[in-house]
N, C-alpha and C positions, 0 to 999 in steps of 0.2 A: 592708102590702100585703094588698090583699084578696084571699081563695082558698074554694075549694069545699069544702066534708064534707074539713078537713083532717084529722080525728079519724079517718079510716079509710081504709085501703089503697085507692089506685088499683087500678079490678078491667080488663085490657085488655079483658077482651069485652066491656066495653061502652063503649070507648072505640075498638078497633081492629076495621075490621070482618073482616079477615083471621082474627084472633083470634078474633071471634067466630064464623066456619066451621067453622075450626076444633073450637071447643069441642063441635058438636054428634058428634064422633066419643067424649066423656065427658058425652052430656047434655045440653049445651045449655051458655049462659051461665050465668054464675050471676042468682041471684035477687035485690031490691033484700032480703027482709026473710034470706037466711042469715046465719048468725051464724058472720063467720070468725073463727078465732083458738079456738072453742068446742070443740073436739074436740083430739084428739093432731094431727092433720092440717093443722098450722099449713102457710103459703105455704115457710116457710124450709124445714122438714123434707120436704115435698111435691117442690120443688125439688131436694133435696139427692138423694134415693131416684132420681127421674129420671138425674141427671147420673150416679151410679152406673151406673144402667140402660146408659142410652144408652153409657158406658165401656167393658162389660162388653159389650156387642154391636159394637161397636170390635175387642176382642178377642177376638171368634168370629170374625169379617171375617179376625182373621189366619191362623185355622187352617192353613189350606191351607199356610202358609209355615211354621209351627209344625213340620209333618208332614213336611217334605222338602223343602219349597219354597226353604227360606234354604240348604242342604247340598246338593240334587242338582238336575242341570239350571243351563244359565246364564241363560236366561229365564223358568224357570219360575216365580219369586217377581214376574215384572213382569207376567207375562201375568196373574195372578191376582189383581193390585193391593194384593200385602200386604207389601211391601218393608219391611226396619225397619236402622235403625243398630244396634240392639242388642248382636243377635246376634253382627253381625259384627265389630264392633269390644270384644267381649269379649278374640279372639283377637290384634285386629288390635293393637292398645293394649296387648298384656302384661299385661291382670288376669289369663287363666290361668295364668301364670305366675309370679303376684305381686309385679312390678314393682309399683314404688311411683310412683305417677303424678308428674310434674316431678321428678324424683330422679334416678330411672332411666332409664338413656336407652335407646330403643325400638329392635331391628333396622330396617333399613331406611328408605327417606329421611325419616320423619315426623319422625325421632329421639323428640319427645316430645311431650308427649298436647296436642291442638289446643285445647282447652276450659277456659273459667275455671275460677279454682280450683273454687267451691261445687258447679259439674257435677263437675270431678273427684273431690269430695269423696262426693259422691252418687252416683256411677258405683264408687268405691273399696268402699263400703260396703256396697251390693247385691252385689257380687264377697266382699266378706266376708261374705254370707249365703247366698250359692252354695256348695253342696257341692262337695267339690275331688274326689270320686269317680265310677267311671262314663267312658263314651266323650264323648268332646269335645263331639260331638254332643248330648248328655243334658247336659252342662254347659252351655252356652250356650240350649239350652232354658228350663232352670231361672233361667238369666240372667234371660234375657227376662221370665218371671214375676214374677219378685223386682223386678224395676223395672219390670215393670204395677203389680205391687200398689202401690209407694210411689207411683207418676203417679198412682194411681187415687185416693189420698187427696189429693195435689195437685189432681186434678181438686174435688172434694168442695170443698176448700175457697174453690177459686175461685168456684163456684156460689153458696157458701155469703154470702163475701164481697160478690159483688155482689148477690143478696138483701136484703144488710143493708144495703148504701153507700147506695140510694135507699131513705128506711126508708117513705116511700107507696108506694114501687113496686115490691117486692119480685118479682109477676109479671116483672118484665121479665127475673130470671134463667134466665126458663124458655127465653129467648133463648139462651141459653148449652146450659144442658140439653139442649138439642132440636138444637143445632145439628149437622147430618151433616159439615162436613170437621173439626168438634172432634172428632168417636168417630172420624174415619177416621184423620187425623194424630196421635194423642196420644200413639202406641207408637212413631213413629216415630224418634223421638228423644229428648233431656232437659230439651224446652223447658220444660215445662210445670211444671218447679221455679221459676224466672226468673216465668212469668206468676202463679204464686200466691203469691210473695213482692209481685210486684208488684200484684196485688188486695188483698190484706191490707195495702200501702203506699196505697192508694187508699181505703181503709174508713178507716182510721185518719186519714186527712187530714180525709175526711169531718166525724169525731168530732172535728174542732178539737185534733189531737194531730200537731202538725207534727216536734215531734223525734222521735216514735215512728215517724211515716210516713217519716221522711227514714233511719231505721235503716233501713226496711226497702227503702227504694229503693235503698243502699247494698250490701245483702245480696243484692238481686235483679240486679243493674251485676252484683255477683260471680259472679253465675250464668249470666248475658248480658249481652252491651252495654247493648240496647235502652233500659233502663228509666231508664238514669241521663238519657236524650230528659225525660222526665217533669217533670226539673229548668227546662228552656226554659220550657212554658208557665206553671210555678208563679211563676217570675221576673216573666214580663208581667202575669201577673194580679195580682203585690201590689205591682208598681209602680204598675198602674193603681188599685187601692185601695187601694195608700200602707202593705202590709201588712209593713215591711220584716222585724222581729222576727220574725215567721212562717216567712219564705223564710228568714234566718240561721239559724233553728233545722232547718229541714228539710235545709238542704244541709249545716249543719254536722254532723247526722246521718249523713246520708247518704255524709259522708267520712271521718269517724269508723270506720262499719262495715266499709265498703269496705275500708279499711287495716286493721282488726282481724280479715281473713279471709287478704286477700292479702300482709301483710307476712313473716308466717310461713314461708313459700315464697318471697316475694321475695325475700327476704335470704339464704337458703343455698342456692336453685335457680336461681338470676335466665336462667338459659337455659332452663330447661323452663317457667320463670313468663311469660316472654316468649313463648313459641311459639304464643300464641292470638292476639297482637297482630300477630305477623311470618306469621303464616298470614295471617291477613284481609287483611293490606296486601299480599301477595303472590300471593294464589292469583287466576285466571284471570278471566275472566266467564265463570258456571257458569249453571244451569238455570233458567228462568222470569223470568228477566230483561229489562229492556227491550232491557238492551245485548248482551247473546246474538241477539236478535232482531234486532237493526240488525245485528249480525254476521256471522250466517247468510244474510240478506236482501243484503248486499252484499258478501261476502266481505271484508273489514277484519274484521283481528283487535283493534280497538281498542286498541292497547297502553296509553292513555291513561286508559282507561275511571277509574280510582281520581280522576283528576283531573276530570273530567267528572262524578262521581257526589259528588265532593265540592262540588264549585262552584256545582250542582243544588239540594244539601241546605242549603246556606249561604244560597243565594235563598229556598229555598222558607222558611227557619224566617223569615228578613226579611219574607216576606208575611205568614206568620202572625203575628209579630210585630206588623207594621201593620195585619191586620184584628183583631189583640185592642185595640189602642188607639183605631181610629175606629169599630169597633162601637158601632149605638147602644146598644147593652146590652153590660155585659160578659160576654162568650163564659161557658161553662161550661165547668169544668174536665173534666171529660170530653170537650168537643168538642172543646180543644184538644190533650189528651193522644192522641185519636183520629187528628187530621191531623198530629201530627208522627211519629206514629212509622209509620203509612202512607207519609210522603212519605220515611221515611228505607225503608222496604222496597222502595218503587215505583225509588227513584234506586240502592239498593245494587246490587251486581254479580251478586249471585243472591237469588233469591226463592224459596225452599225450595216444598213442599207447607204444611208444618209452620209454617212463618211465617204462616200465618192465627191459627195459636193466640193468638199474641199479641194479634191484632186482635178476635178475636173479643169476651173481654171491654168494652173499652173501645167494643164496637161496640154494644152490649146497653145501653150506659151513656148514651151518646153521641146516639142517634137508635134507641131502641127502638120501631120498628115493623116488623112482620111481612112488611109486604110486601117494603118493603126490603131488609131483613136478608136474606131468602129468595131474594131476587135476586141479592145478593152469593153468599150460599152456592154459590144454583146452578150460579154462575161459579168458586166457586171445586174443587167437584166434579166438575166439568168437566175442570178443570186435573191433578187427583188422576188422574183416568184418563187422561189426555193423554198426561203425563211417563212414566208404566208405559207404556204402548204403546208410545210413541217408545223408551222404550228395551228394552224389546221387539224393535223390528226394527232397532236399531242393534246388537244382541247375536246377533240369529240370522244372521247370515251372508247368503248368497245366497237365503234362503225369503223376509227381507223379512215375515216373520209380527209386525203392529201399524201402528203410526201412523207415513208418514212422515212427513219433515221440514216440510213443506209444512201438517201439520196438527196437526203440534206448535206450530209457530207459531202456527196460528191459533187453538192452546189457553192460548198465551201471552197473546196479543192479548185472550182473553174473562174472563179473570183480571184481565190489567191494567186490562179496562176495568169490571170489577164493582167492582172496589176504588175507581177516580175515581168512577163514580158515585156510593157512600155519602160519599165525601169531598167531593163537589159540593153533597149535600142537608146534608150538617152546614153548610158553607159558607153555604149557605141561610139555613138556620134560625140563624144568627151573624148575618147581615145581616137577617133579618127575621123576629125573637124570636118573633111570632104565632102562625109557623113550627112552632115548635118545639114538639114533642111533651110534653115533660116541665114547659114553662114556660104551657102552656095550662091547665094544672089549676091556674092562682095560683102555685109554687114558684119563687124566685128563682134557687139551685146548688145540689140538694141534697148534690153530694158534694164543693161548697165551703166547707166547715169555715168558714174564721175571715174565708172569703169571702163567705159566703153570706148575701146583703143586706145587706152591708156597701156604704157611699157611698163613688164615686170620685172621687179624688183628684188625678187628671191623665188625661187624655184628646184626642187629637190630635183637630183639624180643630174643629168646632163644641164650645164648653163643654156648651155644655146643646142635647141631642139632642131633638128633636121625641117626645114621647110617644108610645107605641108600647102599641096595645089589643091585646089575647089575642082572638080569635077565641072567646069563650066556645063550651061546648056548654049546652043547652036546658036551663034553669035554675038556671046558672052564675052570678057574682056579675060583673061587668066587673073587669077584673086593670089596673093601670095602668103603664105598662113606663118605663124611664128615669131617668135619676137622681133628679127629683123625684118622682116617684113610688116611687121606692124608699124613698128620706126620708121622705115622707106615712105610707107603711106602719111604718114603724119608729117 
């Protein structure tokens, strides 16, 4: 396959003009003759310093809730938009007490702790670096801390990871870095153990190391659901490149580890092991969801909704399934990993703030352009102060101080629809490779390992796809798209 200056990193400002607006608030663009990589200053460490930055300004944002906001007052942490699980669930879960999380069973109706083992494992251990002296209040402060710091290295790594998965396009982590509801959401919860197991499972695929990547998609399942979604598109893709040894190795990882974290617990706890599977199947339709929104909009309580949001998800992976086999190019693994685990957030029963985290990665990977991106965020920032206000004036009584109902929805609505929208341009750029950002520059999947310009091997509707030209930029080599043209290259 013919490609451009593959000998050196894709630079955005001069590929994205957002980017390059950007850039004039540090200078300008870069220059054709700097010499990257020449200094301590590399793109990966540059990146890595930001996503710190940007964390650690996340975590002045919470102040205000730090200071009194989580302990006095019943509004006061939503008017100021610094709400966090933390804190609360320090006391609410039995660490200050030293329950042992699924062992112990909890006062009151939770009985025992909602969250996979590996969060409970990492919730356990921040509780074992909190000092057990001091007012409650000083303890769950310190909480809070001690699981910023560990997120804050999670975060590092993510940044760090997708840096490296597209090794010409390192820049596109700064998509991550820079991204405003990733410093807003990060403290909010434990997600962000789950997305950096799950980037570190995405780099390693990359690097044509399927049983390493499928460990760690197993370890990341154990931390949250979400990632073991990952497993669908890897299926479609090496059936369509006939990659079978590859996907056996990564799922057989993948269950490997999953059981080498949860069997521990499953076998002497199986009640409190269970309680994160019989929570999710049981609990309501809660915040930011589509089906909160039909609910509120027409008074139906959906009692259906788990059936409705399954039935949704089961279609939607069928289509992606069908647009990975009649693409005329085979999708990237990033693009698919993008739309399945968006269409399982958009159908679930609630759509957290925090459930951007997960997307956010895979969104940097996926369709790294600035404007885009920035359009999603903007929706989703939106959403961030929405949900606080609304519940804001669901909390204050008759004052009615925040956002009513009427504009919470329609905070709902601007969220759901930033998200369709990136998932429409990946779509795009699936059906018409030219499209695509990362496959313009000559690259076939950079972060498809044992995929990546590898010939297909079964592919629905037409065998041999009409060739498909890259929209060069100004003197670019012409890229040749389609399965012969992949074979010419190779």
């Amino acid at each position: 396959m013919t490609s451009v200056r593959q000998d050196e990193p894709v630079r955005p400002t001069q590929r994205d003009e957002v980017a390059a607006s950007g850039s004039e608030l540090i200078g300008g663009p870069l220059g054709r003759r700097v010499l990257l990589g020449a200094s301590w200053w590399t793109p990966v460490r540059v990146i890595a310093l930001v996503a710190l930055g940007m964390f650690a300004l996340g975590m002045v944002q919470k102040l205000p809730c730090y200071n009194g906001a989580w302990f006095f007052g019943a509004t006061s942490q939503y008017t100021h938009a610094c709400y966090s699980d933390i804190p609360h669930l320090y006391v609410g879960r039995g660490f200050a007490e030293n329950l042992v999380p699924y062992f112990d069973r909890l006062p009151g109706d939770m009985e025992y702790l909602e969250y996979p083992v590996l969060t409970g494992v990492f919730m356990e251990v921040a509780s074992w670096l909190t000092p057990h002296g001091g007012t409650m209040q000083h303890r769950e402060q310190i909480y809070w801390l001690v699981n910023a710091g560990m997120l804050m290295v999670c975060a590092a790594v993510i940044a760090v990871c997708v840096a490296w998965t597209h090794r010409k396009r390192p820049w596109d982590a700064l998509l991550v870095a820079l991204a405003p509801a990733f410093a807003l959401t990060a403290t909010i919860n434990w997600d962000l153990l789950a997305v950096a197991l799950t980037s570190v499972a995405m780099l390693l695929w990359s690097r044509s190391r399927p049983l390493a990547a499928g460990v760690f998609i197993g370890l990341a399942t154990a931390a949250k659901l979400y990632p073991v979604l990952l497993l669908g598109p890897l299926f479609v893709l090496c059936w369509r490149a006939g990659k079978w040894r590859s996907f056996g190795a990564v799922a057989g990882g993948a269950v490997f580890s999953w059981l080498a974290v949860n069997l521990p617990v499953m076998l002497p706890a199986w009640d409190g092991w269970q309680k994160f599977y019989t929570f999710s199947q049981e609990r309501p339709i809660d915040f930011g969801s589509v089906w909160l929104l039909i609910s509120q909009r027409t008074g139906n309580p959906l009692e259906y909704a788990n059936t409705y949001a399954t039935l949704l998800m089961i279609v939607g992976c069928g289509a992606i399934a069908l647009l990975t086999l009649y693409a005329p190019r085979r999708p990237r693994l990033a693009q698919l990993a993008f739309l399945v685990v968006a269409l399982f957030i958009l159908t679930n029963k609630v759509y957290s703030p925090q459930y951007v985290l997960w997307l956010v990665p895979l969104a940097a990977l996926a369709r790294p352009r600035w404007r885009d991106f920035l359009v999603w965020q903007a929706c989703e920032v939106m959403y961030f102060l929405g949900i606080w206000l609304y519940l804001a004036y669901s909390g204050s009584g008759d004052k009615h101080q925040g956002l009513p109902p009427e504009g919470y929805q329609l905070a709902i609505v601007l969220h759901l629809l930033g998200t369709l929208y990136l998932c429409a341009l990946v779509v795009r750029d699936i059906l018409l490779p030219d499209r695509d950002t990362v496959r313009r520059e000559g690259a076939d999947d950079p972060s498809g390992g044992v995929l990546d310009q590898a010939p297909d091997v079964f592919v629905l509707g037409r065998q041999q796809h009409a060739p498909r030209h890259a929209a060069p930029f100004e003197g670019a080599a012409r890229v040749e798209w389609g399965p012969a043209g992949a074979d010419a290259g190779r």
